[in-house]
BANU-549226 format. One record per residue (C-alpha): residue number from 1; residue in three letters; x, y, z. Coordinates in pm, whole numbers, plus 50000, padded with zeros to 5 digits. Layout:
REM residues N
  num  residuo      x      y      z
  NUM      ALA      X      Y      Z
...
//
This chain:
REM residues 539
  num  residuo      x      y      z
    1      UNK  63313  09105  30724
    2      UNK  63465  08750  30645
    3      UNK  63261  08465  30476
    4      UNK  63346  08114  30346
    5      UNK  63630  08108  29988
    6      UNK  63403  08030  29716
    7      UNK  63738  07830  29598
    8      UNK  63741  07470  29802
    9      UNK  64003  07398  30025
   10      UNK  64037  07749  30103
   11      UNK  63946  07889  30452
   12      UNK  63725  08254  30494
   13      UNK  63782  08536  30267
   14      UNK  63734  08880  30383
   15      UNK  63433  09095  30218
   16      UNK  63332  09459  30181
   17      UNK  62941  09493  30023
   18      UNK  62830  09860  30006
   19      UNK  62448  09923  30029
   20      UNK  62216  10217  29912
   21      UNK  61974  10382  30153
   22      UNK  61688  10129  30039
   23      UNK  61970  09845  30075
   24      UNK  62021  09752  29732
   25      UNK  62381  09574  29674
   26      UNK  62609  09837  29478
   27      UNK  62897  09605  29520
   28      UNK  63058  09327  29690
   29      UNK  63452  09250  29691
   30      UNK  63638  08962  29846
   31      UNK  63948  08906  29904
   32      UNK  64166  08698  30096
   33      UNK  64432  08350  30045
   34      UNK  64410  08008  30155
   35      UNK  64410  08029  30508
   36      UNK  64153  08249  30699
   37      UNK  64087  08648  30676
   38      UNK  63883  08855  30910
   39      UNK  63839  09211  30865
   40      UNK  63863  09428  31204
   41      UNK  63770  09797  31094
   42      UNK  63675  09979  30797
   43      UNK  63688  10352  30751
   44      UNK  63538  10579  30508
   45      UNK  63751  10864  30278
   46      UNK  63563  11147  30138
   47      UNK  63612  11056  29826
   48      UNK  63413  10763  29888
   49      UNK  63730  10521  29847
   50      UNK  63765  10280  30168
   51      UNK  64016  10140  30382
   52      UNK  64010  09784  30571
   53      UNK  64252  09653  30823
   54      UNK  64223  09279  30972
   55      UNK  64405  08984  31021
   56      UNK  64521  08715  30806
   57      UNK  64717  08390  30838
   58      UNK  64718  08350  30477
   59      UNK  65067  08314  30352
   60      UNK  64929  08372  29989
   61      UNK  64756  08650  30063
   62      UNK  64688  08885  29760
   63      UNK  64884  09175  29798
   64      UNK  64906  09421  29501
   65      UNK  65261  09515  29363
   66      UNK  65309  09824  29549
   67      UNK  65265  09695  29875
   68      UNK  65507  09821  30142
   69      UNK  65481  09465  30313
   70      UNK  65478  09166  30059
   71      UNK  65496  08902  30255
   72      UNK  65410  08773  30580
   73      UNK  65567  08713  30942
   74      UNK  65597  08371  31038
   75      UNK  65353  08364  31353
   76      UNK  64967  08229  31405
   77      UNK  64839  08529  31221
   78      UNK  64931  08914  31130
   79      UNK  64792  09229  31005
   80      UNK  64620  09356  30661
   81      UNK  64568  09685  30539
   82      UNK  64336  09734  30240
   83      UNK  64204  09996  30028
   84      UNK  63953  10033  29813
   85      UNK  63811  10305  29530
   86      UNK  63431  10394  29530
   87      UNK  63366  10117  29257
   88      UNK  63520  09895  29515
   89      UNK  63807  09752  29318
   90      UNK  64112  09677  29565
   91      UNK  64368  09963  29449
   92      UNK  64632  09866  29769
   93      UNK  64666  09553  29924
   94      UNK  64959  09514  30200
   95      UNK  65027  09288  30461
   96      UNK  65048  09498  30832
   97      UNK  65365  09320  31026
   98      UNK  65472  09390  31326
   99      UNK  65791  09270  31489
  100      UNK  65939  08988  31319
  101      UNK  66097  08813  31663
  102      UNK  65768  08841  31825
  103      UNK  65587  08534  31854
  104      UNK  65228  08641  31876
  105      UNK  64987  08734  31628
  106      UNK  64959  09084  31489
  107      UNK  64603  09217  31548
  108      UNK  64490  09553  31412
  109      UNK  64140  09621  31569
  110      UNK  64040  09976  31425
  111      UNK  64131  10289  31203
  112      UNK  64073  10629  31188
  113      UNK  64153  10845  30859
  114      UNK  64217  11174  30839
  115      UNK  64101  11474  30575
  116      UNK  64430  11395  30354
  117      UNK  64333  11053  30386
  118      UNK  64608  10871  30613
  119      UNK  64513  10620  30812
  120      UNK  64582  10569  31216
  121      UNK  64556  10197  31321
  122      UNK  64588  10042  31660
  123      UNK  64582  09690  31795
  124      UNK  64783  09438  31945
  125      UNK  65084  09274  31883
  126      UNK  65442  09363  31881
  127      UNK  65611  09703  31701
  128      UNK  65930  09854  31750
  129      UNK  65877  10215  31757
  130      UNK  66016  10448  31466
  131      UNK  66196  10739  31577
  132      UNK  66082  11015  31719
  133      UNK  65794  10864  31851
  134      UNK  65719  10722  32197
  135      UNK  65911  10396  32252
  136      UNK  65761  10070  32349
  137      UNK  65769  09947  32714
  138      UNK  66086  09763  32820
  139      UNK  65901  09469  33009
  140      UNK  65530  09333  32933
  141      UNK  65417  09142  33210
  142      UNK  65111  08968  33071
  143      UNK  65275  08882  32730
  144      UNK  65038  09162  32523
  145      UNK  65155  09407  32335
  146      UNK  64994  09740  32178
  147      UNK  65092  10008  31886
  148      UNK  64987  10276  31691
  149      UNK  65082  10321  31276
  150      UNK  65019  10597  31083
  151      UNK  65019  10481  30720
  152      UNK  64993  10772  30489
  153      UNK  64754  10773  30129
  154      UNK  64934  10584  29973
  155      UNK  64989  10284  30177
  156      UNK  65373  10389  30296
  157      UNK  65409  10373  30676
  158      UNK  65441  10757  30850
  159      UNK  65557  10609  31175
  160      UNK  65481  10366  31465
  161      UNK  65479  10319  31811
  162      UNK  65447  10050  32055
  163      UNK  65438  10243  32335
  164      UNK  65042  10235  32380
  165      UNK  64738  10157  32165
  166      UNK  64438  09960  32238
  167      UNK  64075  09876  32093
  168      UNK  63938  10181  31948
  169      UNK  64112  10517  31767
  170      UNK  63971  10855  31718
  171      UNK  64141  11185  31593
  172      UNK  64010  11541  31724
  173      UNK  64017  11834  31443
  174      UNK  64340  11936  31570
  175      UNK  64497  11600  31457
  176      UNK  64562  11450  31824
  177      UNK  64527  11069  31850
  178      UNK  64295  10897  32076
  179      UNK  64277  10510  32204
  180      UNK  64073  10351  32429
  181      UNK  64141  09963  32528
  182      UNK  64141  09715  32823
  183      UNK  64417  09566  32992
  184      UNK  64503  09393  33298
  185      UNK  64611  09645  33581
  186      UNK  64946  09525  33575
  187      UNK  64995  09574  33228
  188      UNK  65222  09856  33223
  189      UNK  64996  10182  33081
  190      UNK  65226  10481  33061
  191      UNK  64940  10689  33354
  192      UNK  65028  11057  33349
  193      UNK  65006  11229  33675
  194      UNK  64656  11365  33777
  195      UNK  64508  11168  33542
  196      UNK  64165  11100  33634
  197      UNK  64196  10763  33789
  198      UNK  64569  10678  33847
  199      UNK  64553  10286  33923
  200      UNK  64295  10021  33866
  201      UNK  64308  09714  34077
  202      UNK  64437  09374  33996
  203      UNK  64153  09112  34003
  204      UNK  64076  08743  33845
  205      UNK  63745  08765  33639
  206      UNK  63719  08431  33455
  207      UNK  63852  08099  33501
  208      UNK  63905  07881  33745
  209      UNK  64118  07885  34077
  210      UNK  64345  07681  33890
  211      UNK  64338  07893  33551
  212      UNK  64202  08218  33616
  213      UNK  64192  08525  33403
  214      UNK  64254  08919  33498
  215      UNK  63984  09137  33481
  216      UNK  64043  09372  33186
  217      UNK  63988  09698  33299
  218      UNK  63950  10018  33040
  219      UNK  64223  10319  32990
  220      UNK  64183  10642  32736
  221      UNK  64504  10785  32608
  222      UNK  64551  11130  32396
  223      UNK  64871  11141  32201
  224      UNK  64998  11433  31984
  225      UNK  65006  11407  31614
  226      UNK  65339  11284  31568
  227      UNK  65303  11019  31869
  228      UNK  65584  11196  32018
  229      UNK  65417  11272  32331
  230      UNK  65179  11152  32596
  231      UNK  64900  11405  32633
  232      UNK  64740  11199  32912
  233      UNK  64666  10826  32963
  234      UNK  64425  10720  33224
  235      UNK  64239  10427  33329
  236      UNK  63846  10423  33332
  237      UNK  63733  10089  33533
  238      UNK  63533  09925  33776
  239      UNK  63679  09668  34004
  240      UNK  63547  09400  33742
  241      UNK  63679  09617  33420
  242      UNK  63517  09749  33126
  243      UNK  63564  09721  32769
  244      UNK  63528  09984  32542
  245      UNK  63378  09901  32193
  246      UNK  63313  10279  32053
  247      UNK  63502  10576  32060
  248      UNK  63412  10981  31999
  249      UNK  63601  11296  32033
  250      UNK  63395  11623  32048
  251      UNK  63454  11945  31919
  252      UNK  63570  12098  32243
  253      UNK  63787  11798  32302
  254      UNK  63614  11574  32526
  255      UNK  63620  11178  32475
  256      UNK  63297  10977  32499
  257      UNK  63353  10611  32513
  258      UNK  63090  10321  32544
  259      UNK  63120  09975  32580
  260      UNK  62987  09663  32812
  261      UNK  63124  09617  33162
  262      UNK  63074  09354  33485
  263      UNK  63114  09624  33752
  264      UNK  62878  09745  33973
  265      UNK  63118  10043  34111
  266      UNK  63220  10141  33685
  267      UNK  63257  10541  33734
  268      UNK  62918  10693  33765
  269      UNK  62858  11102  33824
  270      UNK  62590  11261  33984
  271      UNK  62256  11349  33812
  272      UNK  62347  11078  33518
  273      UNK  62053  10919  33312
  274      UNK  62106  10598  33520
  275      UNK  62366  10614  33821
  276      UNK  62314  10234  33928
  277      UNK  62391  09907  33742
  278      UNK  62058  09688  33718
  279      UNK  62179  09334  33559
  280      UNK  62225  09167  33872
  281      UNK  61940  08917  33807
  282      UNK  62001  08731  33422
  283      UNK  61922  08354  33408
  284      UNK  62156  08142  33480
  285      UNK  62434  08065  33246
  286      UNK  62530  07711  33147
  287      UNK  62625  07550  33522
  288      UNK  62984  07554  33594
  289      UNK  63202  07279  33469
  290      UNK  63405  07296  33821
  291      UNK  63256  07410  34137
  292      UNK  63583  07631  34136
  293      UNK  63489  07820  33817
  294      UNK  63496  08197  33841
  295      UNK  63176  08388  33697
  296      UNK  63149  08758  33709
  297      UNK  62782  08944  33703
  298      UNK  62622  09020  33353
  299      UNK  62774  09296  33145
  300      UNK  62564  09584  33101
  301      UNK  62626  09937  32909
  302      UNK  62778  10220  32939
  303      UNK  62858  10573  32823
  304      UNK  63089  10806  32963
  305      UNK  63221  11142  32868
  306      UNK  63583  11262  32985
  307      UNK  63716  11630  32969
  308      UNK  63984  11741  32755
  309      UNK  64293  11681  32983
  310      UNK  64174  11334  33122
  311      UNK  64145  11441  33445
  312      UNK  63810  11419  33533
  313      UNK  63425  11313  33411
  314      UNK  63162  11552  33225
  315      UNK  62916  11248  33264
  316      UNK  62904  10907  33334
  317      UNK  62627  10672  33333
  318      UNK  62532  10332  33296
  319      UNK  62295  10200  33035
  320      UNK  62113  09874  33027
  321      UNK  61826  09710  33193
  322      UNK  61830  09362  33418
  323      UNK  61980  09137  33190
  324      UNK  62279  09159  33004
  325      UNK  62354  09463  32744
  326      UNK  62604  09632  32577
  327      UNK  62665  09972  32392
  328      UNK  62838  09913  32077
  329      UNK  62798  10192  31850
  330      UNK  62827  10628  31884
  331      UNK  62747  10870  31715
  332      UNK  62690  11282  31802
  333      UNK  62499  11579  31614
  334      UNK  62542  11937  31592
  335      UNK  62366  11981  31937
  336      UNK  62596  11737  32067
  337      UNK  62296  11477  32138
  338      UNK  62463  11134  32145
  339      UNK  62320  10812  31917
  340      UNK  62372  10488  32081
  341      UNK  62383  10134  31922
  342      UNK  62406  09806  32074
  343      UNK  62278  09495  32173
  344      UNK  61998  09409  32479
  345      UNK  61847  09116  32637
  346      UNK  61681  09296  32905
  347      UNK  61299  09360  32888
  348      UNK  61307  09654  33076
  349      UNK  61561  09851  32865
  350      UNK  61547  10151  32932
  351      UNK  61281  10369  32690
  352      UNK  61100  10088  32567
  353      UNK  60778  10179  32751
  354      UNK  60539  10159  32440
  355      UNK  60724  09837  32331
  356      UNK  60464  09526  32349
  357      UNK  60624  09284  32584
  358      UNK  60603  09012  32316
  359      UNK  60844  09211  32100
  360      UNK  61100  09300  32388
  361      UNK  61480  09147  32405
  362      UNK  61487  08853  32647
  363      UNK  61808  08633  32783
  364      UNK  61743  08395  32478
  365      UNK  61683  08662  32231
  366      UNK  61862  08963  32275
  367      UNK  61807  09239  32005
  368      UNK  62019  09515  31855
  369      UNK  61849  09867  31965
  370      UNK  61949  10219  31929
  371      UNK  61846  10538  32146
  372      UNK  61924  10920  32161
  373      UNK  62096  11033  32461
  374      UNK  62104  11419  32598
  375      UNK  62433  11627  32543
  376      UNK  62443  11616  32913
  377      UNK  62439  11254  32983
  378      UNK  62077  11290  33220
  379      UNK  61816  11209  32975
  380      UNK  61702  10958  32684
  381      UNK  61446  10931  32445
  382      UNK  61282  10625  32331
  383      UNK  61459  10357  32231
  384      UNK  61349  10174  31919
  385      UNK  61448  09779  31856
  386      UNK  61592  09630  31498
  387      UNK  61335  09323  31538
  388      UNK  61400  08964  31412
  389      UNK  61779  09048  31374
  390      UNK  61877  08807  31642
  391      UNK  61973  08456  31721
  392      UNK  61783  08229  31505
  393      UNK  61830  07949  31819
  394      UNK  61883  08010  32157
  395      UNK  62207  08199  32329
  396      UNK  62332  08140  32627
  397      UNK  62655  08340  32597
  398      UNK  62533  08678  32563
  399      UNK  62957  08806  32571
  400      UNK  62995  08615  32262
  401      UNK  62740  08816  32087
  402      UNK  62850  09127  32148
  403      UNK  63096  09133  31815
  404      UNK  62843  08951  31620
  405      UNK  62512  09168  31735
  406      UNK  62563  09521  31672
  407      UNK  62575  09843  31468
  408      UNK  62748  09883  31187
  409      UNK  62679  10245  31113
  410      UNK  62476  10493  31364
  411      UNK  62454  10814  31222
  412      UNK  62378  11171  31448
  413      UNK  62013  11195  31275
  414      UNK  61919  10874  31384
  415      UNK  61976  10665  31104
  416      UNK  62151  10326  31231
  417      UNK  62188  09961  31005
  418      UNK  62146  09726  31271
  419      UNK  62363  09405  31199
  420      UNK  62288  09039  31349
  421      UNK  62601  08813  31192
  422      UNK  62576  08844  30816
  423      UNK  62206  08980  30795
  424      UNK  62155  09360  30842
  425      UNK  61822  09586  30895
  426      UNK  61768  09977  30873
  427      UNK  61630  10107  31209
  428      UNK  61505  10508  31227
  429      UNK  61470  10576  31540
  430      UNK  61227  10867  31483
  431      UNK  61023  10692  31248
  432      UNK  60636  10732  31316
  433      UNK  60524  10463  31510
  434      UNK  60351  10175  31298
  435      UNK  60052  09962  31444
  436      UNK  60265  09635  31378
  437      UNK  60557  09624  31592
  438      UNK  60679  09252  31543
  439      UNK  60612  08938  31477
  440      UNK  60721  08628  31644
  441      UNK  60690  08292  31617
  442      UNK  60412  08151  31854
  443      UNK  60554  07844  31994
  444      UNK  60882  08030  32218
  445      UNK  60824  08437  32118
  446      UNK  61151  08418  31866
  447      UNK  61124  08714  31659
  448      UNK  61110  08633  31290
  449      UNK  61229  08800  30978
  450      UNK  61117  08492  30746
  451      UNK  60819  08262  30777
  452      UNK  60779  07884  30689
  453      UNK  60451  07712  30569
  454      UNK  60199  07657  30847
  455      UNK  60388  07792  31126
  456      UNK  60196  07960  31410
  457      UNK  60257  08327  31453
  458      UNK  60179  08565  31721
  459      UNK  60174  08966  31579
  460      UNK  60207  09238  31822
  461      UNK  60149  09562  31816
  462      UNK  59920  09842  31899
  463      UNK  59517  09853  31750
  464      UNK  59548  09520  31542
  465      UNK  59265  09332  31663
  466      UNK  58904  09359  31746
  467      UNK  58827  09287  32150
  468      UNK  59008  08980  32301
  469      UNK  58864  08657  32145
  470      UNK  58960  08287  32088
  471      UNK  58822  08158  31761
  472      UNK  58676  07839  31781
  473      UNK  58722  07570  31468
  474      UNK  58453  07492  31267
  475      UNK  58457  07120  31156
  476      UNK  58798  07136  31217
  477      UNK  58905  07446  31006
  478      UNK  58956  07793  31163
  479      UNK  58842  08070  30987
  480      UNK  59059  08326  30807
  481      UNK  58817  08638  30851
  482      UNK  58693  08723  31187
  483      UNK  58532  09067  31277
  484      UNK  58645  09273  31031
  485      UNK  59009  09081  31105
  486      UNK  59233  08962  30830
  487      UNK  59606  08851  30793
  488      UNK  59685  08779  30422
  489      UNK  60026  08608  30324
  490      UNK  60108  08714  29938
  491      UNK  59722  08743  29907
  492      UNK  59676  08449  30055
  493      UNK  59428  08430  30399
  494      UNK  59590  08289  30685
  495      UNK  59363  08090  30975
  496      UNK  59276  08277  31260
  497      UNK  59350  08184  31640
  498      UNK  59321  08470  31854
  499      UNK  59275  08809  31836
  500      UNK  59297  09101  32068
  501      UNK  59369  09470  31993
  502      UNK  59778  09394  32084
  503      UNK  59832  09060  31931
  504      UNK  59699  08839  31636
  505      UNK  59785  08494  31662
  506      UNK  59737  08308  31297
  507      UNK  59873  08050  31072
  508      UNK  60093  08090  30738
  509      UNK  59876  07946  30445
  510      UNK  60080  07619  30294
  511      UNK  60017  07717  29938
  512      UNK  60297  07969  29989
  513      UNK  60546  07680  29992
  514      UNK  60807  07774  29718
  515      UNK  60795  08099  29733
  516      UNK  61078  08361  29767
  517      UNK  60926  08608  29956
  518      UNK  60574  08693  30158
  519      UNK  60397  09045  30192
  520      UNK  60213  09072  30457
  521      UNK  59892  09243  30526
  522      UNK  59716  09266  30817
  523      UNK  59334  09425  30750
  524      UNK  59114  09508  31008
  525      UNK  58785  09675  30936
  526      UNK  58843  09746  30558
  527      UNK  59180  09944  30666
  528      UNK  59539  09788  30548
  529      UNK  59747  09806  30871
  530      UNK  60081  09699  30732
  531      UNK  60038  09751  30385
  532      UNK  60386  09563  30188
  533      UNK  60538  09459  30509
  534      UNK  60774  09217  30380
  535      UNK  60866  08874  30511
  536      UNK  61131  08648  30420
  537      UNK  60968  08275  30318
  538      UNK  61151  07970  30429
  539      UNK  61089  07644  30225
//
């Protein structure tokens, strides 16, 4: 990630922290010059050594003596390439330049490594292509440019093309490449013949009448290992576009891709988990600063799955609610059963039928969330939420969250670290189901990871109350055992309000003022519901 320079003057350093299982901090590493970093992508090697790319407009930025690129290109911004040993000490630090006539910013938005440890980036900007590879376009219409590099162990570059590239890289076991981005439909995407879908059509998405915006519609290419040749290259859109933010290659082949997208008519198949687009219905945004603006429906998810010569869909189906939603994150198993991460605001996502209401994503406070879908693309199993990871005020741009509120890691057993800006949370998603599910704060349902003295919660869940009462003050005070009922806060009891066997409304004790964390406990008839649940205090 990037943070603020703990040296003044400077702008945001990039950062890579690695976690155990129980999320203790094993290390943390920053790096970074005077300007601004941002890392983009960071793979894993076997050895446990990683690799970062981003972007950098740092013309100090630390490179180590072996670098293949030691300084910068004179533009807005360019690339970085980073690596790292298991200790995480920075053993290569390079910058990643593209062409050094082009006049916008070099952008490398993901990596993939492979078993020798070489790394595959793609992105945008500007690269003349090395021989023997695919060469770049002659004309670029809308000004954007797109590349692959093969770097190899060491750092050194194995070759480069700017014929193609895009958002998101995967290699197969065979050592083909894989991209998946979003472009305009003029944008000049090398489309094989019988590709699946051969054209996508031009259409303003954003903007004003004035000032408006293309649509950005989705494409999957397969290059050979060498980047020599164009497998297949085919768009993958709706009349509004889609945008692809996770990539997967099977063992037989076949891509899956899932992202967010506007369009009603994105690809669907037949007998998919969810063959129609809900989120026609969201609240509305902020009102439009010209009566000429154009505004696009909500984004919801997606996941599709395209055969192995790009020429037609396995599956295809939509996945999000009525509000706005996004896949961000895949992962598959041995059976081929697919993990999905993302972001919701829709109450009715789908499998969150045992979910308390109180607890669901809403407009204001969408939630990251992570499901199991069938190899086949027709079922799903429950879906379980990474509660009080979201904003901590309201949203009203739910796009801009989508690179903020995600996954970082979604494993195929389930396993997923949920990630909400800088502050992350472990969700299982076949966990056994607790009587707690969440607690939020009374006044507007925010769900809350840290607790302040004498706020009003509300605590929802499943057999955590006696039957539905409101307590009633006496002489003013309201009492902190009721029925068999208790909430305790570090020990401390905490002043009942209401109580029902789904939700216990009561107050945080003052006297915990100071302190640097709260356990917990909710008690009802001598049994400890949520024995140690931890939360965060806030002075």
């Amino acid at each position: 990630g990037y943070s603020p320079s703990s040296i003044a003057g400077h702008g945001m350093d990039a950062f890579v922290t690695k976690l155990s299982g129980d999320g203790e901090v094993l290390f943390r590493t920053t790096f970074g010059g005077t300007q601004d970093e941002t890392v983009n992508a960071l793979a894993l090697a076997p050895d446990g050594s990683a690799v970062v790319v981003g972007q950098t407009s740092s013309p100090d930025f630390p490179v180590t003596p072996d670098a293949a690129q030691r300084q910068g290109v004179p533009v807005i911004a360019t690339g970085f390439f980073v690596r790292l040993d298991a200790s995480g000490k920075v053993v290569y630090a390079s910058y990643l330049n593209g062409t050094t006539a082009a006049s916008i910013p070099f952008n490398p938005r993901d990596l993939a490594l492979d078993s020798a440890g070489a790394a595959y980036i793609t992105g945008h900007g500007a690269l003349i292509s090395t021989s023997g590879t695919l060469p770049a376009p002659a004309e670029m219409p809308s000004g954007d440019h797109l590349f692959i590099l093969k770097l190899d162990a060491t750092g050194k570059l194995v070759f480069g093309t700017g014929s193609i590239g895009g958002e998101r890289i995967a290699l197969d076991n065979q050592g083909f490449i894989y991209v998946a981005g979003e472009e305009s439909a003029d944008f000049p995407i090398p489309i094989t013949p019988g590709a699946y879908q051969t054209t996508a059509q031009f259409r303003f998405c954003s903007g004003s009448v004035n000032f408006a915006f293309p649509c950005a519609d989705q494409f999957i290419a397969k290059l050979d290992a060498a980047a020599s040749k164009r497998i297949y290259a085919t768009w993958l859109s709706g009349s509004l576009g889609a945008s692809p933010s996770a990539l997967l290659v099977d063992p037989a082949g076949d891509v899956i891709v899932g992202g967010d997208t506007e369009s009603l008519d994105y690809p669907g198949t037949i007998g998919a988990y969810q063959t129609v687009n809900f989120a026609t219905s969201p609240p509305s945004q902020n009102p439009p600063l010209l009566q000429s603006d154009i505004r696009g429906p909500p984004v919801t998810g997606y996941v599709t799955k395209l055969n192995s010569t790009g020429t037609g869909l396995i599956f295809s189906t939509f996945l999000g609610g009525s509000s706005q939603d996004a896949v961000t994150s895949l992962a598959l198993d041995s059976a081929g059963h697919i993990y999905i991460g993302g972001v919701s605001s829709s109450p009715d996502f789908p499998g969150l039928d045992v979910v308390p209401s109180g607890c669901r994503p809403s407009y204001i406070y969408p939630v990251p969330f992570v499901t199991r879908m069938s190899a086949d693309g027709s079922s799903l199993t429950h879906t379980q939420l990474a509660f009080g990871l979201t904003p901590t005020s309201p949203q009203s741009f739910f796009p801009a969250l989508v690179p903020i509120y995600g996954f970082t890691a979604v494993d195929g057993q389930g396993n997923a670290w949920a990630q909400a800006g800088n502050a992350l949370g472990f969700v299982d998603l076949f966990a056994p189901a607790q009587n707690l599910t969440c607690t939020a704060d009374a006044a507007d349902l925010a769900p809350l990871t840290s607790v302040a003295p004498g706020q009003l919660l509300s605590l929802f869940g499943e057999g955590i109350g006696p039957n539905a009462v409101a307590y009633q003050p006496k002489a003013g005070v309201y009492s902190s055992s009721q029925q068999g009922l208790s909430v305790t806060f570090n020990g401390l009891p905490g002043p009942l309000l209401y109580a029902s066997p789904g939700q216990i409304n009561v107050q945080v004790p003052y006297e915990i003022a100071g302190a640097s964390s709260v356990s917990m406990e909710v008690r009802l008839g001598g049994d400890a519901l949520t024995p140690g649940s931890l939360v965060g205090a806030d002075a």
